[in-house]
N, C-alpha and C positions, 0 to 999 in steps of 0.2 A: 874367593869367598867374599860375601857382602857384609859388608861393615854389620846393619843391619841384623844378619843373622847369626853372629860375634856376638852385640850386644844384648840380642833377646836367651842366647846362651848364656848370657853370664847372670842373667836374669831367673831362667828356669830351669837350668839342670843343676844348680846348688840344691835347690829347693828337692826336686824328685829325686837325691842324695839321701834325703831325711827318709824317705823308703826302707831303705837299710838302716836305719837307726831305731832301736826298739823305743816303745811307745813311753817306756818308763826315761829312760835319756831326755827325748824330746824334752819332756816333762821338767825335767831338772834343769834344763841345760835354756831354755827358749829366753829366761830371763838376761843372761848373758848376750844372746844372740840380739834383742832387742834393745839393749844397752846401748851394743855398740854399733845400732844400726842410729840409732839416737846421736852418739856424737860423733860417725859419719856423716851425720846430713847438715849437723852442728858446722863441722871443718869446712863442709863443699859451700855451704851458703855464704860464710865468712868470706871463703875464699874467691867467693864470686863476685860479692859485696864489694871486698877493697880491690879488687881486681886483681888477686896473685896470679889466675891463670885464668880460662876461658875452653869452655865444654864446646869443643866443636861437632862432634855429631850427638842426638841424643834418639829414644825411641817417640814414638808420640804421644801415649799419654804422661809419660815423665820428659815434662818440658824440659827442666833446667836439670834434677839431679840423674847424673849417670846411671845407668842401672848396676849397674855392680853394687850401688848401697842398698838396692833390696834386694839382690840376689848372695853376695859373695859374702857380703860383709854380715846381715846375721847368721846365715849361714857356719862360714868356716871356723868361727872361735868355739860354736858348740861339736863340732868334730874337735878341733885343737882341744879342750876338756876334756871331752869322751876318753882320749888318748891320752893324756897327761894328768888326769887328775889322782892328788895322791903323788906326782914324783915334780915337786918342784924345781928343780935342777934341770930335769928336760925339758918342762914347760918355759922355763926362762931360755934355756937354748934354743929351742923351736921359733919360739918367740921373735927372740932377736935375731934370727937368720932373717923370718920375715918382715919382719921390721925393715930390713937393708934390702932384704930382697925387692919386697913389691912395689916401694917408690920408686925403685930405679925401673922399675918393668914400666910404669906409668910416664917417667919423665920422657924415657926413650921411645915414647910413643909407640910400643907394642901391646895396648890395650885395645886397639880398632884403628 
């Protein structure tokens, strides 16, 4: 499979996710989503800046930021709320699996 078409998936099927998400969620939840699309793009620029790492493939109209910061990353914490909110204990579990989880998914270069 093409790198390419990895990364425009990680771009657009988060998004056609929100399909199944009622219209009142959305609603509630989009502020979050855009927060943390916010200091995702905060961390990648920083990090491009002093040079901690370097984006070797990207799509074409997003030069420099990965797509995953517009697809995954507003995206999944307004599903993580949908499901957790109201039970703080799992939200914090949830959490921090992913926390450990998806930098390692990314160091090990299994994002494309």
């Amino acid at each position: 499979m093409s790198n390419q078409v990895i990364l425009w998936g990680t771009l657009i099927l988060p998004w056609l996710s929100l399909l199944f998400m009622p219209k009142k969620d959305i609603k509630r939840y989009i502020s979050v989503g855009l927060l943390s699309t916010i200091l995702c793009i905060i961390v990648i620029e920083t990090g491009i800046r002093y040079a901690w790492w370097a984006i070797r493939e990207t799509t074409f109209p997003f030069a420099v930021i990965p797509t995953y910061a517009y697809g995954l990353f507003p995206v999944f914490p307004m599903w993580l709320l949908k499901y957790t909110y109201g039970r703080f204990s799992l939200y914090l579990t949830v959490d921090t699996i992913l926390n450990i989880v998806l930098p390692l998914w990314f160091c090990l270069g299994l994002d494309a």
